[in-house]
C-alpha positions as a Python dict, from the first residue, in 0.01 Angstrom:
ca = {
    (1, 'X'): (0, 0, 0),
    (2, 'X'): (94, -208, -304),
    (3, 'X'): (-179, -105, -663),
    (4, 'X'): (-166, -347, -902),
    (5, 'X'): (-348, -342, -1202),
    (6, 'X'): (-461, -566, -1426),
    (7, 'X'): (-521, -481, -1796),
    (8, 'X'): (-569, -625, -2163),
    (9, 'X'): (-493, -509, -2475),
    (10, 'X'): (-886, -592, -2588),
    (11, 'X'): (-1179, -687, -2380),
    (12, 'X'): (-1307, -1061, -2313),
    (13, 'X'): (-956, -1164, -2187),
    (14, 'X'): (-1103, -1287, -1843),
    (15, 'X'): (-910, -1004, -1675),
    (16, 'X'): (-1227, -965, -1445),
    (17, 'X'): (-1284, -1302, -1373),
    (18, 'X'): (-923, -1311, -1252),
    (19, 'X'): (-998, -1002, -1039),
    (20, 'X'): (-1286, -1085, -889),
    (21, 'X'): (-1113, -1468, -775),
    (22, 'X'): (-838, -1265, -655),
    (23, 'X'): (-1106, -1070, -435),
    (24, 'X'): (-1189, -1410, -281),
    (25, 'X'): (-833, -1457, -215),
    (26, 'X'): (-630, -1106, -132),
    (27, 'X'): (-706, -1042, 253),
    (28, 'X'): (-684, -664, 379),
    (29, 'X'): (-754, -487, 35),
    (30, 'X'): (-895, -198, -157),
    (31, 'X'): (-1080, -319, -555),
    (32, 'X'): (-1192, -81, -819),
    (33, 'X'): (-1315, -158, -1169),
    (34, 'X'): (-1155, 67, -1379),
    (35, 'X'): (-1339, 18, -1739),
    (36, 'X'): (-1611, 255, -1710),
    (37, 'X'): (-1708, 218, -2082),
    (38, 'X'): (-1818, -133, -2007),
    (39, 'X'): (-1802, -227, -1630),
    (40, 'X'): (-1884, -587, -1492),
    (41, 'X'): (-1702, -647, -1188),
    (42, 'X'): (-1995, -507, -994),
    (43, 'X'): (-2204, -826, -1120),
    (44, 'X'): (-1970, -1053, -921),
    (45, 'X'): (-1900, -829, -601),
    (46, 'X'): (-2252, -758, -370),
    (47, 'X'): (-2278, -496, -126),
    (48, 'X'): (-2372, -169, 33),
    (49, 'X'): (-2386, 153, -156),
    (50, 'X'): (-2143, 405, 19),
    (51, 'X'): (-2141, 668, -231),
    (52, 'X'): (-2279, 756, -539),
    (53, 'X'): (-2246, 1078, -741),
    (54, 'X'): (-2314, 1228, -1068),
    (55, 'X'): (-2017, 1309, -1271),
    (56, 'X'): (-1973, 1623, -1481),
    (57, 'X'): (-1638, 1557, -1722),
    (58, 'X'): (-1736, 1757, -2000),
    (59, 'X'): (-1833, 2071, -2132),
    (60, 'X'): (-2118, 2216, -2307),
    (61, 'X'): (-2213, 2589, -2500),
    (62, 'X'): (-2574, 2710, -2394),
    (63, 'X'): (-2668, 3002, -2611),
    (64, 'X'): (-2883, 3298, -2421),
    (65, 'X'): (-3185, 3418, -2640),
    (66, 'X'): (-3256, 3740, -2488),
    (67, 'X'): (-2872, 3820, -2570),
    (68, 'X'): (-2845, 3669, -2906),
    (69, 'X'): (-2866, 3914, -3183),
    (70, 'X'): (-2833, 3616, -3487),
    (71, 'X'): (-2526, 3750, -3605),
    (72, 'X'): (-2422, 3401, -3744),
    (73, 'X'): (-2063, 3461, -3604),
    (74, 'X'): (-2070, 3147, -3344),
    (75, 'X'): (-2177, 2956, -3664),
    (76, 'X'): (-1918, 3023, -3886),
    (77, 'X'): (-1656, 2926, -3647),
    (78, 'X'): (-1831, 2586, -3530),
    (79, 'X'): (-1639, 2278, -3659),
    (80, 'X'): (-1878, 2015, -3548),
    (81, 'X'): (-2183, 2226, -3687),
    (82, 'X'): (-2353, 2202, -3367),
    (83, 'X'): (-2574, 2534, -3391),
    (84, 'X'): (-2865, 2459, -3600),
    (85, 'X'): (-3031, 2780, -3804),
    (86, 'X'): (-3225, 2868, -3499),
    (87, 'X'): (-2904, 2956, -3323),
    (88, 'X'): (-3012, 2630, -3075),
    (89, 'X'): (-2703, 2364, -2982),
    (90, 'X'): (-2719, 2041, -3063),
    (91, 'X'): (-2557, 1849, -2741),
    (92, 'X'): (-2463, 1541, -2938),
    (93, 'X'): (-2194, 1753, -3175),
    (94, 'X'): (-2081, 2056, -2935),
    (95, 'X'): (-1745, 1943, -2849),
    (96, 'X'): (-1745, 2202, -2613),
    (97, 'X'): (-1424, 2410, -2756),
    (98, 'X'): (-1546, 2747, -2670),
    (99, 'X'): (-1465, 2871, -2985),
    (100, 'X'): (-1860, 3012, -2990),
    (101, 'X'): (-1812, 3160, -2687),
    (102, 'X'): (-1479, 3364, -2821),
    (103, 'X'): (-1645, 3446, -3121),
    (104, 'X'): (-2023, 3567, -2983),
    (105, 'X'): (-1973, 3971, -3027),
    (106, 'X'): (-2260, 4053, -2720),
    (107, 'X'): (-2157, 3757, -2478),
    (108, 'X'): (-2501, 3572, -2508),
    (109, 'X'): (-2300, 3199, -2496),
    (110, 'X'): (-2132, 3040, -2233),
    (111, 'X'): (-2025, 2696, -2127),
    (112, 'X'): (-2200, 2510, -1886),
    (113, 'X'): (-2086, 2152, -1752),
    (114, 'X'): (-2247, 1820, -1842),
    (115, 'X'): (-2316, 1542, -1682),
    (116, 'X'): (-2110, 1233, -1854),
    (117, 'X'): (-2137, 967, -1603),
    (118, 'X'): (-2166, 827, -1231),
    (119, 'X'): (-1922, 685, -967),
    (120, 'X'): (-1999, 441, -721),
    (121, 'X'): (-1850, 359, -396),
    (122, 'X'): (-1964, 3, -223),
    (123, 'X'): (-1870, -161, 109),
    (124, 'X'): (-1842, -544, 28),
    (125, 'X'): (-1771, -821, 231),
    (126, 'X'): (-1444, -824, -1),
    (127, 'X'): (-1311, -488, 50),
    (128, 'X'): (-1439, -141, -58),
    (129, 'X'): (-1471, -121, -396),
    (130, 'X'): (-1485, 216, -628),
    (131, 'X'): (-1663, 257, -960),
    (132, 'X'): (-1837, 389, -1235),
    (133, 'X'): (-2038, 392, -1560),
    (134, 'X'): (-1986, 635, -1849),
    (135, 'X'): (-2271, 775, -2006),
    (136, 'X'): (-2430, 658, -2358),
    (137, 'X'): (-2184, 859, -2649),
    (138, 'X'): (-2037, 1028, -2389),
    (139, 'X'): (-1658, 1121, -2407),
    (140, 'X'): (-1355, 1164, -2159),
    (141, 'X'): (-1367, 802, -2026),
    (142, 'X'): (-974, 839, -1896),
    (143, 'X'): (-1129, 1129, -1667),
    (144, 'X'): (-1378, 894, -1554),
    (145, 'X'): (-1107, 626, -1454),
    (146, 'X'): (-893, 888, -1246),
    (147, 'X'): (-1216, 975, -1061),
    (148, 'X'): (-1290, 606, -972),
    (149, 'X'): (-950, 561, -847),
    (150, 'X'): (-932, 885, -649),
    (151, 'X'): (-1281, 785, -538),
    (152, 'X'): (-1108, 446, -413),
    (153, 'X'): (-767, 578, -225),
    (154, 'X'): (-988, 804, -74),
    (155, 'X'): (-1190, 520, 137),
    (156, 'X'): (-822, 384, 264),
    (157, 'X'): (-830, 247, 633),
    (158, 'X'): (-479, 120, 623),
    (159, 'X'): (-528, -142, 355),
    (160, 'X'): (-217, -346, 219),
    (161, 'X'): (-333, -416, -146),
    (162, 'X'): (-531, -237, -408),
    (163, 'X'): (-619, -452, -700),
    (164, 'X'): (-776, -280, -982),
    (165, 'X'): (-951, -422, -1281),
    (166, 'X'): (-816, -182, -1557),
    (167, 'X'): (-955, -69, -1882),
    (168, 'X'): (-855, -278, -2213),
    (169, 'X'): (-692, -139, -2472),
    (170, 'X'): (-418, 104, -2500),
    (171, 'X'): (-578, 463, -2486),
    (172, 'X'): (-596, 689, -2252),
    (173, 'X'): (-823, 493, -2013),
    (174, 'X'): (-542, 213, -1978),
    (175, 'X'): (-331, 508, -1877),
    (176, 'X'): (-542, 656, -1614),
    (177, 'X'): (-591, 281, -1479),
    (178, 'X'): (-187, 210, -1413),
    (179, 'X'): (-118, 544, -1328),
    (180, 'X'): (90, 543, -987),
    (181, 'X'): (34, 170, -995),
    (182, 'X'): (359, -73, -837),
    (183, 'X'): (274, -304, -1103),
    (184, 'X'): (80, -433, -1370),
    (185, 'X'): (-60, -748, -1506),
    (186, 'X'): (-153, -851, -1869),
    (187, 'X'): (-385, -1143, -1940),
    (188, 'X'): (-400, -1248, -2258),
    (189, 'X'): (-509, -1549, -2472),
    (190, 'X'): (-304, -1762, -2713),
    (191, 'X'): (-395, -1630, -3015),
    (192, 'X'): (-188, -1435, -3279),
    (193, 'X'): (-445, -1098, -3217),
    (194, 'X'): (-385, -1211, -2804),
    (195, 'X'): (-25, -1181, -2831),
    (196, 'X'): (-43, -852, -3013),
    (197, 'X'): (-262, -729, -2799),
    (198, 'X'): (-36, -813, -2532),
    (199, 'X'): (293, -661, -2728),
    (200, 'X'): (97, -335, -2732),
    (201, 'X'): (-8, -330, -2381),
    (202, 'X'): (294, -404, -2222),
    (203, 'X'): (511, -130, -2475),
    (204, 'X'): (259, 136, -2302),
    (205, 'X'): (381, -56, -1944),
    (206, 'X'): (734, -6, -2024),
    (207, 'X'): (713, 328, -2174),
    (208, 'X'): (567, 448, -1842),
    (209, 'X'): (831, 225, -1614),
    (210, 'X'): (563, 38, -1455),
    (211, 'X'): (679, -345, -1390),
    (212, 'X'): (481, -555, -1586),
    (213, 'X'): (387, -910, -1574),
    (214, 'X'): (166, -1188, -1787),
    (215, 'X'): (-119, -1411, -1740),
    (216, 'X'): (-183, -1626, -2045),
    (217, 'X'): (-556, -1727, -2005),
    (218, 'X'): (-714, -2084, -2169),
    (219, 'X'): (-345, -2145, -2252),
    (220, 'X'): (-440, -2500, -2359),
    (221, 'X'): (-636, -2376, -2639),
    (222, 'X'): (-349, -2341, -2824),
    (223, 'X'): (-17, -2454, -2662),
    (224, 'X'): (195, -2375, -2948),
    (225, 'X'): (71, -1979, -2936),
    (226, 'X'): (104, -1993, -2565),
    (227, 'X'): (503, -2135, -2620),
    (228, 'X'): (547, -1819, -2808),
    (229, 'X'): (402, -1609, -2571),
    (230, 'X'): (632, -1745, -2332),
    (231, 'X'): (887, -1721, -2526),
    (232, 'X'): (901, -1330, -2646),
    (233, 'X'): (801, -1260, -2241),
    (234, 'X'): (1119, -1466, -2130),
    (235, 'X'): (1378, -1254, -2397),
    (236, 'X'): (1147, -952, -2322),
    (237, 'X'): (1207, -1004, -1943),
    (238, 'X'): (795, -993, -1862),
    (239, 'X'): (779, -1274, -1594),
    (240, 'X'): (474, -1528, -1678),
    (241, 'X'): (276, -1549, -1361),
    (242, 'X'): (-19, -1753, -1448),
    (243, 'X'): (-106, -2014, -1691),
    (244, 'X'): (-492, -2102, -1652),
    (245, 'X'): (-655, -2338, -1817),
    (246, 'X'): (-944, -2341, -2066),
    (247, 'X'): (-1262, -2472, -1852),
    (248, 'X'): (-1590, -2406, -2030),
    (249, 'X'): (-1754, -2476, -1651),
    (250, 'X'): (-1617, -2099, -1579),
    (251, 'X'): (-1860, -1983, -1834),
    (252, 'X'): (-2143, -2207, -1692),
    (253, 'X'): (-2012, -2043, -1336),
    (254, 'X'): (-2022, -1672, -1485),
    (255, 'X'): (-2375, -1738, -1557),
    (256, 'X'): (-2461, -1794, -1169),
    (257, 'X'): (-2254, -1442, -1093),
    (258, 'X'): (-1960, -1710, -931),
    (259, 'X'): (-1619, -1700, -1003),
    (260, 'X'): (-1429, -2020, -1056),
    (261, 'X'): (-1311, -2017, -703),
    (262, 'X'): (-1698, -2023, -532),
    (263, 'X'): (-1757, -2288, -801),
    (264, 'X'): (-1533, -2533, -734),
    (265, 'X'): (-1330, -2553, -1011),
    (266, 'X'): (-1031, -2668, -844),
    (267, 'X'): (-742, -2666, -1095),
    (268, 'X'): (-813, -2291, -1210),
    (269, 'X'): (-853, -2218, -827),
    (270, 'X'): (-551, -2386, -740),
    (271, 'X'): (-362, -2160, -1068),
    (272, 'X'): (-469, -1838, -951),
    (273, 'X'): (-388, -1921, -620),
    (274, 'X'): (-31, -2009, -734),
    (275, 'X'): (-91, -1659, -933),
    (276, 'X'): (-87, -1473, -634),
    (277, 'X'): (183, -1631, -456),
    (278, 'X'): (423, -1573, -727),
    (279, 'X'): (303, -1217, -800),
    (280, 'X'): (346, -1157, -437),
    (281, 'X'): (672, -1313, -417),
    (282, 'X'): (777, -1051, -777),
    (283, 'X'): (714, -732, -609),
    (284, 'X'): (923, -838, -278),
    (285, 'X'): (1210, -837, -551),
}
């Protein structure tokens, strides 16, 4: 099975839109959405809940008081000043360091885990598809994003592809979305932020050996941005796989939960069909 993932260096790229056409597309496949911070693949991809489970990534110090004698000691070594004067914690600041627990002289505080989000599993008429939502302020999102994917490989039936909608950014969700991947795909815009964003992404590609390629999305907003785009992936040897088009109808499309492809909007359809072909084509190499 070929994993490719594809990822942005900030969110709003259309990286999902692309995904979810390519679901349309890519026959004999496996999809996850791998930004659990923010997911919206789900809104464009109907079917059957498979699985869905709580997830506990974090964490948390729960103070006994029939032990506690109110010495003050897990107090004085809190950082995040998450034990209020009534010796109670405060879930929003524990960090869930243990230090508390270390420095409690009659063992009255443990750590207990906490719920930080859910995973989903769905059978679609596309594919199984994996994933998940973080909770509200909770942390440990990259967690999250190995779960989903482990969730995903482990609903394989002898699939070829897995496409995965990755995180944006560069943290350690973007990590945990191209690890063990064959090969990655940036979309960007043609903007001077766009092709930073881009730069960034693709360093953290490289620095982890993963072949990485470029999609430069509503290139004809700006075609002198989008030659230099072009330009530093040519000298940078990052092949340029797809060049779509700025359509407002996609918008209008989005809007109806289509993609461009069930709309009809035949010259972006007919560019991330050529997408395909040529990313296909790549990872023969």
């Amino acid at each position: 099975m070929k994993q490719i993932v594809f990822i942005s260096g900030k969110g709003g790229t259309g990286k999902s839109t692309v995904v979810a056409s390519l679901s349309l597309l890519v026959k004999n496949k496996i999809m996850a959405d791998c930004d659990v911070d923010a997911p919206n693949l789900h809104l464009l991809l109907s079917g059957k809940r498979q699985s869905e489970v709580d997830y506990f990534g974090a964490e948390e110090a729960v103070i006994d008081n029939a032990t506690c004698i109110s010495c003050g000691k897990c107090r004085e070594v809190c950082r995040f000043d998450a034990i209020s004067g009534n010796f109670e914690i405060q879930p929003m600041k524990c960090e869930g360091c243990g230090a508390c627990m270390l420095a409690c002289p009659v063992g009255a505080i443990s750590m207990a885990d906490v719920k930080t989000g859910q995973t989903y599993v769905d059978a679609t008429q596309r594919g199984t598809f994996s994933h998940a939502l973080l909770d509200i302020g909770a942390e440990g999102s990259g967690k999250l994003v190995t779960e989903v994917k482990e969730n995903l490989f482990g609903f394989i039936s002898g699939e070829e592809w897995a496409i995965v909608d990755g995180s944006p950014g560069i943290g350690c969700s973007v990590i945990a979305s191209i690890t063990g991947a064959d090969a990655v795909v940036v979309v960007c815009e043609p903007t001077m932020s766009g092709q930073s964003d881009m730069e960034r992404v693709l360093g953290v590609a490289r620095h982890f050996g993963i072949p990485a390629f470029v999609c430069i999305n509503k290139y004809t907003l700006n075609l002198r941005m989008t030659a230099r785009i072009e330009y530093f992936c040519e000298i940078n040897g990052f092949p340029v796989v797809g060049k779509i088009s700025f359509e407002p109808e996609i918008v209008k499309a989005l809007q109806k939960l289509q993609t461009p492809m069930e709309a009809g909007i035949q010259n972006v359809a007919r560019e991330i069909e050529r997408l395909w072909s040529v990313l296909k084509s790549e990872l023969k190499k």
